[in-house]
C-alpha positions in Angstrom: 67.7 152.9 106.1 68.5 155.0 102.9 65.5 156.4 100.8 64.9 154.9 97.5 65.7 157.4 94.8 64.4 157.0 91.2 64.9 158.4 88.2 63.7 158.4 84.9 66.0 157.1 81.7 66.0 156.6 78.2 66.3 152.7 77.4 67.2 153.9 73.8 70.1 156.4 74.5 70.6 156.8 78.1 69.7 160.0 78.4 67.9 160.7 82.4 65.1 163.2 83.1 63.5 164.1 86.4 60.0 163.0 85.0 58.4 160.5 82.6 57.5 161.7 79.3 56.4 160.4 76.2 59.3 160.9 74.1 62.8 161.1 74.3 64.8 164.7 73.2 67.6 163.4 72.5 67.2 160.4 70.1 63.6 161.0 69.4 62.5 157.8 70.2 58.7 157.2 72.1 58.0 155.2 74.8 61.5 154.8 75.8 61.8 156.5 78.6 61.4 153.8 82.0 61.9 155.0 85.9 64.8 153.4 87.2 65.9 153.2 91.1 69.5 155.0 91.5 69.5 154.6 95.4 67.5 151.6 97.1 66.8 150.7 100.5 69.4 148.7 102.4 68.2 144.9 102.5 69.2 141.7 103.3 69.5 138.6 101.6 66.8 136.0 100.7 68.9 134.2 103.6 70.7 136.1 105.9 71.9 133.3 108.1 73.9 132.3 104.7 75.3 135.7 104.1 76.6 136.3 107.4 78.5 133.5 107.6 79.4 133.0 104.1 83.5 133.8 103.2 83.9 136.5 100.3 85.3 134.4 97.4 89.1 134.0 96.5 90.7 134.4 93.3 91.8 131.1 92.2 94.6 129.8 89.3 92.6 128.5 86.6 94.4 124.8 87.3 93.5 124.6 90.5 89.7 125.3 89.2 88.3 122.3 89.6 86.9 121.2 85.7 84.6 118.0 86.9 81.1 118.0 85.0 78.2 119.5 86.7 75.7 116.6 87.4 72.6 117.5 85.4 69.0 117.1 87.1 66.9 114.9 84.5 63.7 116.7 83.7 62.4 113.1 82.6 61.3 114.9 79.1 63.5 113.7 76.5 62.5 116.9 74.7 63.3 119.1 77.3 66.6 117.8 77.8 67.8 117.8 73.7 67.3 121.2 73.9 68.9 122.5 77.6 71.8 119.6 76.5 71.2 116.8 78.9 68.9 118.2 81.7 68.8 120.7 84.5 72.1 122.1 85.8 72.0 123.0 89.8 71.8 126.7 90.7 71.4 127.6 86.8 68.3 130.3 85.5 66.0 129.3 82.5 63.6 131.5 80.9 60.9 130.2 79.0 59.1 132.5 76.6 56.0 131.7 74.4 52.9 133.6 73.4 49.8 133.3 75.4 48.3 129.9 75.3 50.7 128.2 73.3 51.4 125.9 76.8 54.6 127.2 78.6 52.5 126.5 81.9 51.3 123.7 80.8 54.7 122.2 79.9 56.2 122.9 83.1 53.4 121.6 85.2 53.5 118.8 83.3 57.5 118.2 84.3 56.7 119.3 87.4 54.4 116.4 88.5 56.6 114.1 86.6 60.1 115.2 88.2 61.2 112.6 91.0 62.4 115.9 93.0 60.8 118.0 95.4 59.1 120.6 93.4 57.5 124.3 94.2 55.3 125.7 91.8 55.2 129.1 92.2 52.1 130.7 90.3 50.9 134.5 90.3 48.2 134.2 87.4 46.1 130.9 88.5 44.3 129.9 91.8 45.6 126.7 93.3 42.4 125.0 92.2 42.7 125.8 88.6 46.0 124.4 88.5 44.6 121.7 90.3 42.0 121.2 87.8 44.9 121.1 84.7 47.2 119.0 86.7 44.3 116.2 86.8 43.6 116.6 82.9 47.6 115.6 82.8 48.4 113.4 85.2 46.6 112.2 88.9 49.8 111.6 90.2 52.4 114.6 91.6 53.2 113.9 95.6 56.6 115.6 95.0 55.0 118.7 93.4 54.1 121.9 96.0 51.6 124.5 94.8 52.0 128.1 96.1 49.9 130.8 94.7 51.8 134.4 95.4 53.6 137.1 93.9 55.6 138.6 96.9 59.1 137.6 96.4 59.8 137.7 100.5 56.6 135.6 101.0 57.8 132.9 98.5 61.5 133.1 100.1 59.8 131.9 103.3 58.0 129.0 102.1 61.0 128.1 99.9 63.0 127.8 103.5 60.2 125.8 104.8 59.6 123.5 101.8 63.4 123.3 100.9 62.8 122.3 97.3 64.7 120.6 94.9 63.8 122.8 91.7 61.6 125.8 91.7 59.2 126.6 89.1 58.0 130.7 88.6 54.9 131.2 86.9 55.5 134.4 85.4 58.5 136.7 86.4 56.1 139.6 85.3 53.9 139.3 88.0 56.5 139.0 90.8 57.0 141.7 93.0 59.4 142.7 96.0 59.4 145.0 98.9 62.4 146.9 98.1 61.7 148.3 94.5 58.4 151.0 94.7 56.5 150.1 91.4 53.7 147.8 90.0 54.3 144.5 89.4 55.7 143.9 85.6 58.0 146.8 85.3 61.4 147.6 84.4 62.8 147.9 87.7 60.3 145.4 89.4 61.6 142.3 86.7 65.1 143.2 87.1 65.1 143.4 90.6 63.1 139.9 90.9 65.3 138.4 88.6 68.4 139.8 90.8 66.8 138.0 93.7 66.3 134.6 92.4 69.8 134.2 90.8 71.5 135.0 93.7 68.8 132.2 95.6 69.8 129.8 93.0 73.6 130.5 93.5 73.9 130.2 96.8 71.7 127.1 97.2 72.4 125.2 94.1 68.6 124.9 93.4 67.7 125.6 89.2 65.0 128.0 89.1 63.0 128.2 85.6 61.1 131.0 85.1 58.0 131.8 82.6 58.2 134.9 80.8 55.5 136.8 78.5 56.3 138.3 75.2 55.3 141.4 73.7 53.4 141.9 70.2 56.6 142.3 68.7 57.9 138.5 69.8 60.0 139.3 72.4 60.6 138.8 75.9 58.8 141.6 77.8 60.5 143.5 80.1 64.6 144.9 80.1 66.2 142.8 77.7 68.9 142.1 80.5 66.8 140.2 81.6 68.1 137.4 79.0 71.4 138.2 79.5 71.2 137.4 83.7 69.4 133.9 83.0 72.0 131.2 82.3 69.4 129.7 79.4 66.4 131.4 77.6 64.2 128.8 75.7 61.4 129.9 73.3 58.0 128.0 72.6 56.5 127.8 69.2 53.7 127.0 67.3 50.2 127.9 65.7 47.6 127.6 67.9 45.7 126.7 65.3 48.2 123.5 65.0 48.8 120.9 67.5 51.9 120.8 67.1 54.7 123.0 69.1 58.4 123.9 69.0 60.9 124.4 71.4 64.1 126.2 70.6 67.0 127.3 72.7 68.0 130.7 72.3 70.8 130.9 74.6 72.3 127.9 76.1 75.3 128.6 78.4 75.2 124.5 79.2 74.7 123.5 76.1 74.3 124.2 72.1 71.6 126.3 70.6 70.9 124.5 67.4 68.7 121.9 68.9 64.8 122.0 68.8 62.5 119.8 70.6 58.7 118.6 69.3 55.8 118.4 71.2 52.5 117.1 70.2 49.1 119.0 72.0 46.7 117.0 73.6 44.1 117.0 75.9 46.0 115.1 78.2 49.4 117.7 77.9 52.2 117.8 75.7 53.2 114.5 74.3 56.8 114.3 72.6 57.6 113.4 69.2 60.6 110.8 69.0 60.2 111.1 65.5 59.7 114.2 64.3 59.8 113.1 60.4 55.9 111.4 61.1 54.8 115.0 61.3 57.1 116.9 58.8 56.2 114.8 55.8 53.1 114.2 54.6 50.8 110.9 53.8 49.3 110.6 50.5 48.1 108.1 48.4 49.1 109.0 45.0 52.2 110.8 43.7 51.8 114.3 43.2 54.3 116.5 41.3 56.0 119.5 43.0 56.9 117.7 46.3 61.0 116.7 47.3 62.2 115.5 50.6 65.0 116.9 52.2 67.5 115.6 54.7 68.3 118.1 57.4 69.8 118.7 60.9 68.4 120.8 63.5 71.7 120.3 65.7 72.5 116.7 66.2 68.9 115.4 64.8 68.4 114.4 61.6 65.3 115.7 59.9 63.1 114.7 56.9 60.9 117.4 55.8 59.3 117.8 52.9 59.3 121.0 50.1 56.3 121.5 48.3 56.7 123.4 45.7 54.3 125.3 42.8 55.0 127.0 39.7 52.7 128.3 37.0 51.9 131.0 34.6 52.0 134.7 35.8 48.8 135.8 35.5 49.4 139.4 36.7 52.3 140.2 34.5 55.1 140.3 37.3 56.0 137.1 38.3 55.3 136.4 42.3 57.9 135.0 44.3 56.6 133.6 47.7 58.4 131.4 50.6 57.1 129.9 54.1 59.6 128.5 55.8 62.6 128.8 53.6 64.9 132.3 52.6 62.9 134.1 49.9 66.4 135.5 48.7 68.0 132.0 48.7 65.0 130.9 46.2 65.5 134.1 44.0 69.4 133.0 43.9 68.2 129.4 42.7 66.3 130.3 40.7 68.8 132.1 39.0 71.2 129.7 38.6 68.4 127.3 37.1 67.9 129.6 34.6 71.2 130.6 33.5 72.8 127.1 34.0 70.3 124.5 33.7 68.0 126.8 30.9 64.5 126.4 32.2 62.8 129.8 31.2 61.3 130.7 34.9 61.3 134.5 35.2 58.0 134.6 33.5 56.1 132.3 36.1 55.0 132.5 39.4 56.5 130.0 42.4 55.4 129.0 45.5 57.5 127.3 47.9 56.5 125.9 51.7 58.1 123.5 54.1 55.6 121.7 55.8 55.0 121.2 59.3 55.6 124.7 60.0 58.9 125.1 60.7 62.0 127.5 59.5 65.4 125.9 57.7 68.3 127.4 57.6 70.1 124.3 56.7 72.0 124.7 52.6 71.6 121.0 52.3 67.6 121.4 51.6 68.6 123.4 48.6 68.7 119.8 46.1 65.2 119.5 47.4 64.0 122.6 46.6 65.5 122.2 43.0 63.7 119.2 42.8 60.5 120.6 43.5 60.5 123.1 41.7 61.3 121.2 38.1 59.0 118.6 39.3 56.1 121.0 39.2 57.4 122.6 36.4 57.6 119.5 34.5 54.3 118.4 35.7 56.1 115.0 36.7 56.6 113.0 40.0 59.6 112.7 42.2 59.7 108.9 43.0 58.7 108.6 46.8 61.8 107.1 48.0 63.9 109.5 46.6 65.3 112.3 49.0 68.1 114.6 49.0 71.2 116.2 50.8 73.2 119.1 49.0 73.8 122.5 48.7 73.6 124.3 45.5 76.4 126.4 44.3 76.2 129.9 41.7 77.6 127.8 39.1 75.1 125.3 39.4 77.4 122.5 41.0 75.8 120.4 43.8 78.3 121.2 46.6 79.0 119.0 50.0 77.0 119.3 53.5 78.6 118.3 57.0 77.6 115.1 58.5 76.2 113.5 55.2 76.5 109.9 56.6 74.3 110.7 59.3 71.6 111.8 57.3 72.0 108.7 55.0 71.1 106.7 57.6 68.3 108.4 58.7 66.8 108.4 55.4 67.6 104.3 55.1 66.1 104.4 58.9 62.9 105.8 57.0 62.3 103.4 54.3 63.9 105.4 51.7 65.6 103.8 48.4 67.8 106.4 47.2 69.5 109.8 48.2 71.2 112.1 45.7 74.4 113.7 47.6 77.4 115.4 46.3 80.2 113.4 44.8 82.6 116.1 46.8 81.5 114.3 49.8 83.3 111.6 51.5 81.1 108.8 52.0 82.8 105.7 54.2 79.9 104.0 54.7 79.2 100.2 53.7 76.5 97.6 53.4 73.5 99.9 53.4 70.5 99.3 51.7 69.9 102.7 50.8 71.3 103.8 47.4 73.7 106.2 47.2 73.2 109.0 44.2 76.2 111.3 43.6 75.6 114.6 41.3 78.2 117.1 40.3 75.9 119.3 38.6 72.1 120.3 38.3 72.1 118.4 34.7 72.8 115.6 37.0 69.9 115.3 38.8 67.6 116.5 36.0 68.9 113.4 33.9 68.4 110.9 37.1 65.1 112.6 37.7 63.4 113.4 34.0 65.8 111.6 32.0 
């Protein structure tokens, strides 16, 4: 068997060195520098009985490929499934990152019990009795779900032969280790080489493998950041912990499309979804308040309503404050802009305040109307009717410009009760005997003069 042979490399710039030290000579940079092996032992596979008589693979004409859908594994989370496009597909990798105790584990315990498939829960930071302890909180009832504590790749190959599961759960990738890589669990070379393993396991059996990965301080993934480019999908876990509420975003989908979100709910009894994600973006009040807009968004193929709060006043300090949560800061400088020199409200002397609630990001144009609304609303010190909401993009010149798939949030805002939507009169609207009312603005003047009169 050959001897393992490390080395020592620079992640920034390549540059090898016989030792570890703190920082590289060549770029500079500290704490680049990771051991990495160059020459490892000679090993088998997970399987060898399916190696050795496995044929090496042809090249095949790409018509003779065959193009059949892959059969997706339903998770039985309708969340879950938005957001990897339909459900699990066989032999595929997905990552799931989160900070600490935001519920990653929690979440796929929870799928775990629920999943109609033989399942293996692999965990490496929990006993079996604390998970035991959780998985009653959730639900008493899991007789397809196996437990296995243990962080030895070889060990957890074994039992996988015995147990033959349908779907294999890692609880984290950074405490895995294997035999064949000499260095603590959690590093470079250790993650890699884990990761390595349980791809080709999932390949060759056809078995989806999600793994739990921990972040670092900065947000992302820790560990080689090849590690997201082996998985086949990398979702990321959101949310306050100071909120119940929780997000989950796909950051790279190769199944599916990466604009969708799913919306979970924390609870003592697990993560409950939210069908309706509008009941917790917009807010219940019982009088009408100035400064506040709905919007009409998509986050992929869901429509959103969210609402924009929105405060202006004086400048106390002599410069004028500018401050966003959830929305570009630049994109609210640019509207403001265009409110001043088209619409003439005198704003550069004041301070505004603008926050999507629920505490989520928007990149979506189409909340722009909304924003404008908010804004002159607490400018004005007057009310936006609460059955008002709005869909368009503002434009330099102050026109109210077209968003895709307007129809669709039409009729999620008639879905929700709402009387009236102001869209762009660019957009073409085919739709007939709805209830809703249909505004269509050219210009900001046009929505001032519905608005204000």
């Amino acid at each position: 068997m050959a001897k393992v042979k490390t080395s020592f490399f620079c992640q920034n710039c390549g540059t090898q060195y016989s030792k570890w030290q703190g920082q590289c000579h060549a770029c500079n940079e500290w704490n680049t520098i990771v051991e990495e092996v160059i020459q490892k032992e000679e090993k088998s596979s997970w399987k060898p009985s399916s190696t050795e008589t496995k044929k090496a693979p042809k090249p095949l004409r790409i018509s003779d490929i065959d193009s059949t859908q892959e059969i997706r594994l339903d998770t039985t989370d309708g969340e879950l499934n938005r957001v990897l496009g339909g459900g699990l597909v066989p032999g595929s990798l997905t990552l799931l990152g989160g900070e600490p105790g935001i519920g990653k584990s929690t979440l796929l315990l929870q799928i775990s019990l629920k999943l109609p498939y033989k399942t293996l829960y692999v965990s490496g930071e929990e006993s079996q009795k604390q998970i035991k302890m959780r998985a009653e909180r959730i639900t008493p009832n899991g007789d397809n779900c196996f437990i296995l504590t243990e962080t030895k790749t070889q060990n957890i190959f074994k039992q996988i032969q015995e147990i033959e599961p349908e779907i294999v759960i890692i609880d984290s990738i950074q405490t895995l280790h294997t035999d064949y890589i000499e260095s603590t669990a959690g590093s470079i070379s250790q993650i890699r080489e884990c990761t390595a393993e349980l791809i080709k396991f999932a390949k060759e059996t056809n078995v989806p493998v999600l793994l739990i990965g921990h972040i670092t301080k900065d947000g992302t993934i820790a560990g080689p950041k090849i590690l997201e480019h082996m998985v086949d999908t990398v979702l990321q876990f959101e949310g306050d912990r100071n909120h119940v509420y929780r997000i989950l975003r796909s950051l790279k989908n190769r199944f599916g499309s990466t604009a969708e979100i799913g919306i979970y709910e924390m609870q003592g009894s697990g993560l409950r979804e939210v069908a309706n994600p509008s009941e917790i973006l917009i807010s219940h009040k019982d009088e009408e308040l100035s400064g506040t807009a709905i919007a009409s968004t998509l986050e992929g193929m869901r429509p959103l309503m969210i609402e924009i709060q929105a405060l202006v006043s004086t400048a106390v300090y002599g410069t004028p404050q500018r401050s966003t949560t959830g929305y570009n800061a630049k994109r609210l400088n640019m509207i403001l802009a265009v409110l001043e020199k088209r619409a003439g409200f005198r704003l550069g002397a004041k301070d505004v305040f603008l926050n999507v609630t629920g505490g989520i990001s928007v990149d979506d144009p189409a909340i722009d109307l909304a924003v404008v609304a908010a804004i002159l609303s607490s400018n004005e010190d007057i009310p936006v009717g609460k059955d008002f909401c709005f869909a368009g993009e503002v434009g330099l010149a102050g026109e109210i410009r077209p968003v895709n798939r307007v129809e669709q949030r039409i009729l999620e805002a008639e879905k929700l009760g709402f009387s009236t939507i102001f869209v762009s009169k660019y957009n073409k609207i085919s739709l007939k005997d709805t209830l809703i009312q249909v505004k269509l603005v050219a210009k900001i003047e046009d929505v001032v003069g519905e608005l204000f009169g």
